[in-house]
Structure formats: structure tokens, C-alpha cells
Rosetta silent file (secondary structure, phi, psi, omega in degrees, C-alpha in Angstrom):
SEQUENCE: XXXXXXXXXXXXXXXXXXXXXXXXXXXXXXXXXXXXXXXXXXXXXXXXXXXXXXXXXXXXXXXXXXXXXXXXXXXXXXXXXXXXXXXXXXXXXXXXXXXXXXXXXXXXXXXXXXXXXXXXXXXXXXXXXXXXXXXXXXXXXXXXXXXXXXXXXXXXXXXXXXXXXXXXXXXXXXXXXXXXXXXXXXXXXXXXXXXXXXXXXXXXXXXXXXXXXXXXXXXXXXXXXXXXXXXXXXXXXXXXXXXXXXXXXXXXXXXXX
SCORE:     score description
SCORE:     0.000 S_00000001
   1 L     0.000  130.816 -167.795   53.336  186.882  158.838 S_00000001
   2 L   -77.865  167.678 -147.354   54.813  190.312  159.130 S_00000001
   3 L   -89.978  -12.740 -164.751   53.005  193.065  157.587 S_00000001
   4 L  -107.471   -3.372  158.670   54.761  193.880  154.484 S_00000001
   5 L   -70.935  -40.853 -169.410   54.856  190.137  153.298 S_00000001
   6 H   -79.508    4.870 -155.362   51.275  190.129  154.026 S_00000001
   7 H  -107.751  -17.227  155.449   50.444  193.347  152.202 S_00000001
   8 H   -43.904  -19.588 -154.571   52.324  191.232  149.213 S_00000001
   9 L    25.721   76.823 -169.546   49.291  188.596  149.209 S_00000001
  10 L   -83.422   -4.431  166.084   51.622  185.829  148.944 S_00000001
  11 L  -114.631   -5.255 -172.042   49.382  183.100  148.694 S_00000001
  12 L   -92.714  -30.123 -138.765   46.652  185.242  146.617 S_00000001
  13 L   -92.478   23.013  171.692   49.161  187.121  143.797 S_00000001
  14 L  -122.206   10.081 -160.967   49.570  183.889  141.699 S_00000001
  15 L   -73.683  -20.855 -159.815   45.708  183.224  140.656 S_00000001
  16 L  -102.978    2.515 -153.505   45.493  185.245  137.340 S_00000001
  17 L  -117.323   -6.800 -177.613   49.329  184.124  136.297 S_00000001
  18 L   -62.140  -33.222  177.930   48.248  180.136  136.290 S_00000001
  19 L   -73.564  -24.513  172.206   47.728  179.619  132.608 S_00000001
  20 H   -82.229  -48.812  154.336   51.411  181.061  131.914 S_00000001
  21 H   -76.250   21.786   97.519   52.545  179.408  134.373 S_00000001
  22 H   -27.560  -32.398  173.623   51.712  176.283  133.290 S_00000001
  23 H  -106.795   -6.979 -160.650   52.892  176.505  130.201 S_00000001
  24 L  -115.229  -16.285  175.513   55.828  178.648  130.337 S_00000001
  25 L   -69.189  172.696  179.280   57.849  178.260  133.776 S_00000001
  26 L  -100.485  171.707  161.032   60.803  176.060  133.253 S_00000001
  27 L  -119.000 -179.090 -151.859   61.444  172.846  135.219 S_00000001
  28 L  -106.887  128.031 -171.596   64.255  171.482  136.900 S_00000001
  29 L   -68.139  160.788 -155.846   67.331  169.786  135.343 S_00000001
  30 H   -70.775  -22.548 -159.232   67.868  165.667  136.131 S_00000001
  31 H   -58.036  -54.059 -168.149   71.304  166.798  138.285 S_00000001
  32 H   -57.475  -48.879  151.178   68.819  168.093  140.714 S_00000001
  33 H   -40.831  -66.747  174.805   66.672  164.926  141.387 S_00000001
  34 H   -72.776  -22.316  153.322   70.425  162.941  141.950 S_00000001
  35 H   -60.172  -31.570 -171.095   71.682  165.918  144.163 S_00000001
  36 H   -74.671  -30.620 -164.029   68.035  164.926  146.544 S_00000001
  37 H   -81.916  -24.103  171.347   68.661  161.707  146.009 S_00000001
  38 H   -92.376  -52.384  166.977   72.115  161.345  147.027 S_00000001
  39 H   -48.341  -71.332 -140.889   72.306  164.181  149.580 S_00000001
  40 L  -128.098   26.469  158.679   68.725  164.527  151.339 S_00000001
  41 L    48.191    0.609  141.423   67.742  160.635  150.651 S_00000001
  42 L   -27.483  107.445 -156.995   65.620  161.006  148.372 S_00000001
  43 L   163.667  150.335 -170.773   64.422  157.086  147.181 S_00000001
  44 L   -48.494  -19.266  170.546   61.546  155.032  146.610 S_00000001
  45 L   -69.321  -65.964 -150.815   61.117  154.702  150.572 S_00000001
  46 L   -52.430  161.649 -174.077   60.976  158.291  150.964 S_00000001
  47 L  -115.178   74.742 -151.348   57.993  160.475  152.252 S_00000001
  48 E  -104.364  170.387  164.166   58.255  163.987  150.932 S_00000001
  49 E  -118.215  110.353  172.265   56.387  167.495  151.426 S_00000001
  50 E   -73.271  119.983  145.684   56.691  170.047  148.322 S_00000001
  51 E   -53.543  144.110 -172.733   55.754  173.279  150.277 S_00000001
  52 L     8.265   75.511  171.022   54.177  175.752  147.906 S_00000001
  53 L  -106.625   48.079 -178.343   53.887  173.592  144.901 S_00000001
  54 L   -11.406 -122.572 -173.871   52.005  175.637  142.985 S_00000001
  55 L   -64.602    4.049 -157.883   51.327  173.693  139.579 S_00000001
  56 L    42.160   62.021 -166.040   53.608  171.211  140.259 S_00000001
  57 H   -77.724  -53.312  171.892   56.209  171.485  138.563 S_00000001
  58 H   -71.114  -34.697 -177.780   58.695  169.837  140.904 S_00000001
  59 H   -42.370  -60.002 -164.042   55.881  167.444  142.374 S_00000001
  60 H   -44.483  -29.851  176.530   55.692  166.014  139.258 S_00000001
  61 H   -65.842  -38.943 -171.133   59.799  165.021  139.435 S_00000001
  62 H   -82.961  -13.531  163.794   59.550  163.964  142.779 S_00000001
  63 H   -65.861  -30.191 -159.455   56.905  161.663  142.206 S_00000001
  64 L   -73.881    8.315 -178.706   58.735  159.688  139.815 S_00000001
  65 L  -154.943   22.738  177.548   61.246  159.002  142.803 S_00000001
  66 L  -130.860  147.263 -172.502   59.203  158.916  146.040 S_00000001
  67 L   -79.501  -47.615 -175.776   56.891  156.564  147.750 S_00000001
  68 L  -130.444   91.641 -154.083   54.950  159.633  148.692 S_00000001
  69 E  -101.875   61.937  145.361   54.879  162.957  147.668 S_00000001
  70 E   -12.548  110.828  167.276   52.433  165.996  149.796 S_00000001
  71 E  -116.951  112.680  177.456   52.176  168.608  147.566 S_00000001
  72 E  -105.021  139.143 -161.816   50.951  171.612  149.570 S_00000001
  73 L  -168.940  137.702 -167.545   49.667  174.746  148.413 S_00000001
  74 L   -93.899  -31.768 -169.741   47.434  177.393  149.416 S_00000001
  75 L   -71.113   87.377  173.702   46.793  179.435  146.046 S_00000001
  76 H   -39.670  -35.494 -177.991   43.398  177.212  144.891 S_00000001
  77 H   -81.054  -42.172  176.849   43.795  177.683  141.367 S_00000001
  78 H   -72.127  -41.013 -175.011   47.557  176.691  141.093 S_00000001
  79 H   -60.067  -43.637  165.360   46.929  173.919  143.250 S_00000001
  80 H   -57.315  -29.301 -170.102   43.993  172.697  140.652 S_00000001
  81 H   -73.216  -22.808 -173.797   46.042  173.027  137.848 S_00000001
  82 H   -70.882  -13.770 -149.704   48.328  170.482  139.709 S_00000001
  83 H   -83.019  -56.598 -172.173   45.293  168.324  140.600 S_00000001
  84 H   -89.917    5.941  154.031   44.343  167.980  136.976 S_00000001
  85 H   -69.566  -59.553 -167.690   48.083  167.199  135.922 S_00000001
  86 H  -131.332   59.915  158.070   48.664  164.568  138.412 S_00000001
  87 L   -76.861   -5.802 -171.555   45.680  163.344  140.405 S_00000001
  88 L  -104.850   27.112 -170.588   45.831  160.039  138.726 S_00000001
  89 L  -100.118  123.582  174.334   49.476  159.544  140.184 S_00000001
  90 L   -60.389  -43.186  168.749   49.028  157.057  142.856 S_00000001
  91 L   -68.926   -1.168 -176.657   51.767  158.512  145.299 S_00000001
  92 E   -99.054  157.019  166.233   50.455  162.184  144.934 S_00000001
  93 E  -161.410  141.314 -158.016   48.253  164.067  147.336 S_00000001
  94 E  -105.545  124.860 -153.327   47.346  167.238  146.966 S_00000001
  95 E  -124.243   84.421  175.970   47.351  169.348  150.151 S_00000001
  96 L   -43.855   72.869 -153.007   45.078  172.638  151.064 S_00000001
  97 L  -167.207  165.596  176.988   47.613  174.289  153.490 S_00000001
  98 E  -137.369  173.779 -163.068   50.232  176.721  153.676 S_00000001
  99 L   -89.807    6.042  157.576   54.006  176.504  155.209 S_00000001
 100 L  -103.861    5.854  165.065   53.652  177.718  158.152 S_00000001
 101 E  -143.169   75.916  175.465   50.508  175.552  158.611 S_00000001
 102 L   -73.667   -6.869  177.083   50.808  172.519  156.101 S_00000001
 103 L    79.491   -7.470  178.515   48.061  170.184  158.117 S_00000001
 104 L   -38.487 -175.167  151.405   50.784  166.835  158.120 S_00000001
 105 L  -105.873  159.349 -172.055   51.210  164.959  160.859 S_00000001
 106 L   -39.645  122.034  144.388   53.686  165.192  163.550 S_00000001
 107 L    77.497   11.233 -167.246   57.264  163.597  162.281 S_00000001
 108 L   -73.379  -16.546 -150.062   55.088  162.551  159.011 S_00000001
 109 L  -130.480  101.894  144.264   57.886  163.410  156.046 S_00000001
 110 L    21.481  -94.296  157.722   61.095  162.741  155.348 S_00000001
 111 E  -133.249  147.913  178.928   61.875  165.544  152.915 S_00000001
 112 E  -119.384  139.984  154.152   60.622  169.017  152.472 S_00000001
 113 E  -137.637  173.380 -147.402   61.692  171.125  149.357 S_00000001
 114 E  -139.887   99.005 -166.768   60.782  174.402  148.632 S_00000001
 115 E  -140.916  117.555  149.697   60.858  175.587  144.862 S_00000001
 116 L    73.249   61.042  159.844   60.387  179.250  143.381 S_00000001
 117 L  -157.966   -4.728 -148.004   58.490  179.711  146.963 S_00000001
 118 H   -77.528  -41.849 -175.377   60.678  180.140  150.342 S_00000001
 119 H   -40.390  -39.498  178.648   60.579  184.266  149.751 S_00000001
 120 H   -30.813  -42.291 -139.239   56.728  183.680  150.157 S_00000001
 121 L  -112.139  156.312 -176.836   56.740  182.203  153.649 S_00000001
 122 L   -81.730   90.233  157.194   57.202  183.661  157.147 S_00000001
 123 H    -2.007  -77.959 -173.053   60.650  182.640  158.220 S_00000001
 124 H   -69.467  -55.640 -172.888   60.356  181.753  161.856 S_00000001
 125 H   -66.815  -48.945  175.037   56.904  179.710  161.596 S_00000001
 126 H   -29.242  -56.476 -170.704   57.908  178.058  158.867 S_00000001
 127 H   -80.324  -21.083  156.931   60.548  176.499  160.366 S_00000001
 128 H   -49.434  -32.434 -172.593   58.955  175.727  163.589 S_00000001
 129 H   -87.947  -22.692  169.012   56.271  173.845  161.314 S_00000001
 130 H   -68.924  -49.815 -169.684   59.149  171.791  159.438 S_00000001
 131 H   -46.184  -49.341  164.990   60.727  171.044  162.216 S_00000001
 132 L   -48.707  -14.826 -158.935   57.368  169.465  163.456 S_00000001
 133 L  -130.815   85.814 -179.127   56.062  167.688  160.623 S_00000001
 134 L  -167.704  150.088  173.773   60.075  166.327  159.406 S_00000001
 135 L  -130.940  138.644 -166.301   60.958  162.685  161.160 S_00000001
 136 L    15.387   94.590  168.204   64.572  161.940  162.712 S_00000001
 137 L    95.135  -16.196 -155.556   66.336  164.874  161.020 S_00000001
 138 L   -75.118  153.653 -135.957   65.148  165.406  157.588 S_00000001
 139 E   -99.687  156.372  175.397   66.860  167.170  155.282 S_00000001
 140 E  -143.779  121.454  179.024   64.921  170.504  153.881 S_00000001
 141 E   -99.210  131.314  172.633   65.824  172.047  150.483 S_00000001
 142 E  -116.409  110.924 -162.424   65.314  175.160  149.164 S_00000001
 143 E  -135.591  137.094  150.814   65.470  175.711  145.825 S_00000001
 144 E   -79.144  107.994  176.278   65.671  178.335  143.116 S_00000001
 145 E   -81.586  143.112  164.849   65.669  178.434  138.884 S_00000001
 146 E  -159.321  144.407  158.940   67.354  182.081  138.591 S_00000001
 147 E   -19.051  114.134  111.628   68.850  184.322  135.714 S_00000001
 148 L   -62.816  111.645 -138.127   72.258  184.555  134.667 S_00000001
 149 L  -110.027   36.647  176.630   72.130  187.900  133.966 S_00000001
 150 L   -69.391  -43.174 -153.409   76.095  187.782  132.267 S_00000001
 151 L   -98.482  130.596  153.374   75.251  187.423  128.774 S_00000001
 152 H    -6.311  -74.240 -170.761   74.089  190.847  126.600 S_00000001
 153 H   -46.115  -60.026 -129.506   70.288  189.446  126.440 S_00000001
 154 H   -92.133   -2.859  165.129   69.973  188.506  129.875 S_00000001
 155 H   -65.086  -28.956 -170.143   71.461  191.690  130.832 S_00000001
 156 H   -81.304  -37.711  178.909   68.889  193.738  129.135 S_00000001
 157 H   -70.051  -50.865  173.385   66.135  191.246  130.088 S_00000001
 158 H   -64.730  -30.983 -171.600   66.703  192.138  133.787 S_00000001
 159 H   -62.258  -53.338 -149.633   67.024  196.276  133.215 S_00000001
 160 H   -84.846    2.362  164.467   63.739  195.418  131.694 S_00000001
 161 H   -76.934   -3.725  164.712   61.954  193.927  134.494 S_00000001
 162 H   -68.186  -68.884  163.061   63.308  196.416  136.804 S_00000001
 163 H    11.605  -83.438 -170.020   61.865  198.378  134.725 S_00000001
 164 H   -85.565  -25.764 -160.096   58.419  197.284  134.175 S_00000001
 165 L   -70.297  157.605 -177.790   57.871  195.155  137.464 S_00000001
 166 L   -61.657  -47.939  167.287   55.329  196.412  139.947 S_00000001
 167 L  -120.779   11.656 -175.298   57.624  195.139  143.574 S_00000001
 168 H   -40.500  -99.724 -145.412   60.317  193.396  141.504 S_00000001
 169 H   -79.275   37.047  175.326   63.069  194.388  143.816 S_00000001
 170 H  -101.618  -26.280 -152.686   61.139  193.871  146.947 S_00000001
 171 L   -74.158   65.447  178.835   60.361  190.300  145.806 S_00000001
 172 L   -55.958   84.930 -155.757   63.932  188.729  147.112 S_00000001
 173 L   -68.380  -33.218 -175.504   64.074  185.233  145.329 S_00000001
 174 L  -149.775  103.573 -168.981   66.796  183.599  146.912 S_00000001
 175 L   -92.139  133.072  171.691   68.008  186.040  150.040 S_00000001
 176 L   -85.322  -50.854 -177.996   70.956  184.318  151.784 S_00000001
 177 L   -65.927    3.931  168.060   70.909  186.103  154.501 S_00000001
 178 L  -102.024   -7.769  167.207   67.561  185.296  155.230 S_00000001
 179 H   -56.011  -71.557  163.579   68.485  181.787  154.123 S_00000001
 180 H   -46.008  -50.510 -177.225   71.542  181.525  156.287 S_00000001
 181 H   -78.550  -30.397  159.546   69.182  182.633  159.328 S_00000001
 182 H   -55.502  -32.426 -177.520   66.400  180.076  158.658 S_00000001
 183 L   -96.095   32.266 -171.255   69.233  177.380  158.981 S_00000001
 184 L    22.995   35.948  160.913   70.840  179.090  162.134 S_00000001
 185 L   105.641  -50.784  173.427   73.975  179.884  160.808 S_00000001
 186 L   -41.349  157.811 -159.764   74.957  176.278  160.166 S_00000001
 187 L   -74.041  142.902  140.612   76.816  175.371  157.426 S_00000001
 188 L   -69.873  121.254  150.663   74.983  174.648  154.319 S_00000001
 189 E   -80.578  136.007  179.810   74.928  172.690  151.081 S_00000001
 190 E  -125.984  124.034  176.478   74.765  174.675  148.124 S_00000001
 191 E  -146.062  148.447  164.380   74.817  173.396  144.539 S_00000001
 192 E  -136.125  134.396 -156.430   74.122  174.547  141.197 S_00000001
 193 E  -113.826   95.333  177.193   73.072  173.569  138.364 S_00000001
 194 E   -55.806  150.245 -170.192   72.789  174.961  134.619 S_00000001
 195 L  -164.503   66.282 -166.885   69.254  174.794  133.288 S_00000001
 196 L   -74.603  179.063  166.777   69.461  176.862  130.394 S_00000001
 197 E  -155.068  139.598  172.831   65.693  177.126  128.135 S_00000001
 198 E  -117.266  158.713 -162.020   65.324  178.219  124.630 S_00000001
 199 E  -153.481  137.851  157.969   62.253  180.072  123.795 S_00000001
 200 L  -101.089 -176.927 -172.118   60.677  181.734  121.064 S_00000001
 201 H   -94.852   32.951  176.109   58.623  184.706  121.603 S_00000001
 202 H  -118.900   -9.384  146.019   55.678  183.685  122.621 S_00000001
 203 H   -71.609  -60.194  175.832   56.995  181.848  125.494 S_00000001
 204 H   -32.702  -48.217  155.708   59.412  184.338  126.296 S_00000001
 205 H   -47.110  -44.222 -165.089   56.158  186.581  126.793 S_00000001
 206 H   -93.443  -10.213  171.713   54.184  184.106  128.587 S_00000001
 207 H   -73.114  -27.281 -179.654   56.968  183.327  131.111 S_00000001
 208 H   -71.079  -37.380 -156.036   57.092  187.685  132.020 S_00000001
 209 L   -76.162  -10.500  176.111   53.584  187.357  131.907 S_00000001
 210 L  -113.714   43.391  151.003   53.655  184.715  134.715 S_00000001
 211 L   -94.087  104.541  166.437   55.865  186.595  137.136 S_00000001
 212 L   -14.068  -27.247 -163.273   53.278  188.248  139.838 S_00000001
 213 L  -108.383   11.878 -143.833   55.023  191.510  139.699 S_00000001
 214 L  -104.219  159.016 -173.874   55.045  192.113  136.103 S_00000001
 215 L   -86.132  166.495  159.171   51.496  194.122  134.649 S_00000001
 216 L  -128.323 -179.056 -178.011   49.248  192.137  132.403 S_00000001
 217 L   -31.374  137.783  176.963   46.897  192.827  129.644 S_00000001
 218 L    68.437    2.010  164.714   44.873  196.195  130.282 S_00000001
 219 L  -112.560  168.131 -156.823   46.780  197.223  133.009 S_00000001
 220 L   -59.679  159.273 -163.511   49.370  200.536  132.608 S_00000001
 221 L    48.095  -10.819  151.431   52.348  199.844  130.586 S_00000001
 222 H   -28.130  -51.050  176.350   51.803  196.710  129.194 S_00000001
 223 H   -78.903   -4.289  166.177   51.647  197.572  125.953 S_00000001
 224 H  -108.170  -19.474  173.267   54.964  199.576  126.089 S_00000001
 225 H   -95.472  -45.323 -169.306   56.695  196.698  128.066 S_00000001
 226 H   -56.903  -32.467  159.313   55.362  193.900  125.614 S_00000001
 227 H   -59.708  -46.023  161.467   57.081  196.481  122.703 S_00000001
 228 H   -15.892  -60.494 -147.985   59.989  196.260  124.646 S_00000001
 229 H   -96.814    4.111  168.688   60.223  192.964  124.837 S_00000001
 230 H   -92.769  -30.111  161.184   59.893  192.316  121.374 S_00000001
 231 H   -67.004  -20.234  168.298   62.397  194.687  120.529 S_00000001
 232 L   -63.487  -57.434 -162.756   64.433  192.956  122.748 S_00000001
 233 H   -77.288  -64.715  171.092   63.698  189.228  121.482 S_00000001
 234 H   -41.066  -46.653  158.514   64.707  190.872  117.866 S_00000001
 235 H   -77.758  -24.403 -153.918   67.486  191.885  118.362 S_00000001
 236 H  -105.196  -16.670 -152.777   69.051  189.140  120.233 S_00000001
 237 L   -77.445  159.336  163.931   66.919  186.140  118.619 S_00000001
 238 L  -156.652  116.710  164.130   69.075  183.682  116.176 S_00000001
 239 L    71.154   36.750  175.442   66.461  181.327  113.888 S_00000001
 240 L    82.000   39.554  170.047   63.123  182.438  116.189 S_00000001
 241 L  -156.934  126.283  150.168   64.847  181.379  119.544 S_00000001
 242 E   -83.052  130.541  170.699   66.652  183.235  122.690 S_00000001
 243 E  -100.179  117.356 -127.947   68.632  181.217  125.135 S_00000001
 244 E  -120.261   91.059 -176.702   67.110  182.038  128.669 S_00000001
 245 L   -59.233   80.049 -157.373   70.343  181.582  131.155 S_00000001
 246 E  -136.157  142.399 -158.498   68.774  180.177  134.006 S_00000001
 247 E  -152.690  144.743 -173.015   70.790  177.970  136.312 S_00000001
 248 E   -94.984  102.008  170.415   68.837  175.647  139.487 S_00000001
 249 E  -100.774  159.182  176.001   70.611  176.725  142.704 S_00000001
 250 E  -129.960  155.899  160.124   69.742  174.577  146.365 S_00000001
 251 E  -113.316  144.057  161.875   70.504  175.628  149.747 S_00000001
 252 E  -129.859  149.124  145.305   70.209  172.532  152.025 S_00000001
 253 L  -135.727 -164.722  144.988   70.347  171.409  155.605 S_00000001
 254 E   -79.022  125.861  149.837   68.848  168.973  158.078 S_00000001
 255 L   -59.821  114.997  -18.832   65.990  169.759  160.637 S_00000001
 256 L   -59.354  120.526 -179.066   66.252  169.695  163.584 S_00000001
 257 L   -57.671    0.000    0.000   70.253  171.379  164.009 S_00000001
């Protein structure tokens, strides 16, 4: 891992952010389940590995359409929270491991996706370890929910996480060009999907508060970005609710090229 990823602590920087995320990340709209399933083979046969699947948000979709779902994750606490959502899912297994060392077996999986995690991971091992663990071919997804930051609100909502976040603009969510270079240049699928969320403001708070780079209680500025963001929510609010522009994009290819 190169040194300024690691000096990120990219498998550590999500432990104190688990109760918000759980309740407050969004989840993934149904087109995206029928984009895996029709593209990347996705189907009651299949064998898949979520790579840093923190709480499981996507595990939980992909069980409902997989013979077998690996959910691997290195962060102990997000991985528990997933544990005590779905350990009683017969097709889940919950996986101590990270993506450039998930612990599979050789040729074990199918499909890999990737959700709200690829910036995390060390480019080049990763994909030596998909390639390894992926059997004749398998399709690998990478997928992002991100802002549509067109609309008045959602403009304002990003100045203020520039704003407030600690590494915000090192923390590149969906990079192409580093995208484009993990897949060697070959062409890609790309699709997108609206996945708007309305929120009142105590989600809207608990969703900033479970971004990594954003401060939390008792640490500097908090208390002038939670004013903010209330001032924010107020103006913009219609009947208690903001509509949170968020749209599911995938980059896809096959493993080995």
C-alpha cells in the first residue's frame, strides 16, 4: 500500500462512524441488482465476493440473489455490525480479510463488487488478488452512490463538506483514471442509476456524521459545521424533508483481460 493511502488508515478510519453508518448510508436501487444480474451473471448459481463490505449494505442485496455471498472486510466493528444483521442468512459468510489479501480460494468466486470502497484499496494488488481468487473470467464491479451536486441544496451541501472535511478532497470516490488503469485501458461498462433519498434532519446529520473525513462530536468545528448544516436543511427543507440527489454509478469489466 503506498504511503499516503496508508497514512489514510483505510481499513481503521471507519470504527467510530459504524452506528451512523448503519442507520443512515443509503442503499442501492433494484436497477442495480438487474444490471449484475444481466451483465456480470449474477443468479442463484452464482458465487460472489463483496470486497470491503463494511455493514453490509450491498451483501444484504446480493444475498437475496446468490447461492453464495463472501462478504470481506477488514474494519472489525463494521464487519460485526454486518454479522449481527445477517449471520442467520444461510448463504452469507462473513470474511476477516482485506482486498488485496481476501483469504478465498484460488478461482473460488464468480463475482466481485466493490461498493463505497475501491478508493480504499491498493490498485495493483488488488487486482492481482481478483484475478486469483475470480474463476473463468469473472466479471468485477465497482460501484459508487455519489452526489448530484446540480440542484441549489446539493450545491451548498458539497461547498459545505469542502468546507468542514478533514481530507475530503484527497479521498477520490470514484477516480476514473485510476479506474480506467485498474481495468488496463479496456473498454468498460458504465451505468447509472438514480437513487435519490429523502431525509429529515437527523438523518441528514447522521449520514455527514458517517463520512470518515468529516469531525465528530468534541472535535474542532463541529459545532459550527452542525450550525451550518442546519441552516442549510432550513432553508432548503419542504414539510421536514430534503431530497439527497444521489445517483448509483458501476464501472465493470471481466478478469482476467
Amino acid at each position: 500500500m503506498n504511503d499516503k493511502l496508508s497514512s489514510m488508515n483505510p481499513t481503521g478510519r471507519f470504527t467510530n462512524r459504524v452506528e451512523n453508518y448503519v442507520k443512515f448510508r443509503p442503499s442501492y436501487p433494484p436497477e442495480l441488482i438487474q444490471f449484475l444480474q444481466t451483465k456480470a451473471g449474477l443468479s442463484s448459481q452464482a458465487v460472489v465476493a463483496d470486497i470491503g463490505s463494511g455493514t453490509g449494505i450491498l451483501t444484504e442485496l446480493l444475498l437475496h440473489n446468490a447461492k453464495k455471498v463472501y462478504a470481506v472486510e477488514p474494519n472489525a466493528a463494521m464487519r460485526a455490525a454486518a454479522e449481527i444483521k445477517l449471520s442467520a442468512v444461510c448463504n452469507y459468510q462473513s470474511i476477516e480479510g482485506t482486498a488485496e489479501h481476501t483469504t478465498l480460494a484460488n478461482k473460488s468466486v464468480h463475482l466481485i463488487t466493490v461498493a463505497q470502497a475501491f478508493h480504499w484499496m491498493e490498485p495493483v494488488a488488488t487486482r492481482k488478488e481478483f484475478e486469483r481468487i475470480l474463476d473463468n473470467r469473472g466479471h468485477v464491479a465497482l460501484i459508487w452512490n455519489l452526489r448530484d451536486n446540480t440542484a441549489p441544496f446539493m450545491k451548498e451541501y458539497e461547498e459545505l463538506k469542502m468546507a468542514f472535511g478533514k481530507d475530503y478532497l484527497d479521498t477520490k470516490r470514484a477516480d476514473e483514471e485510476t479506474i480506467t488503469a485498474f481495468f488496463r485501458n479496456d473498454p468498460m461498462i458504465v451505468e447509472s442509476f438514480p437513487n435519490p433519498q429523502l431525509m429529515d434532519f437527523t438523518s441528514l446529520k447522521g449520514q455527514l456524521e458517517s463520512a470518515s473525513y468529516m469531525p465528530l462530536e468534541g472535535e474542532p468545528r463541529y459545532e459550527e459545521m452542525i450550525a451550518t448544516l442546519e441552516k442549510l436543511f432550513n432553508t432548503y427543507q419542504q414539510n421536514g424533508t430534503i431530497q439527497m440527489d444521489f445517483y448509483t454509478k458501476v464501472y465493470m469489466n471481466r478478469l482476467p483481460l
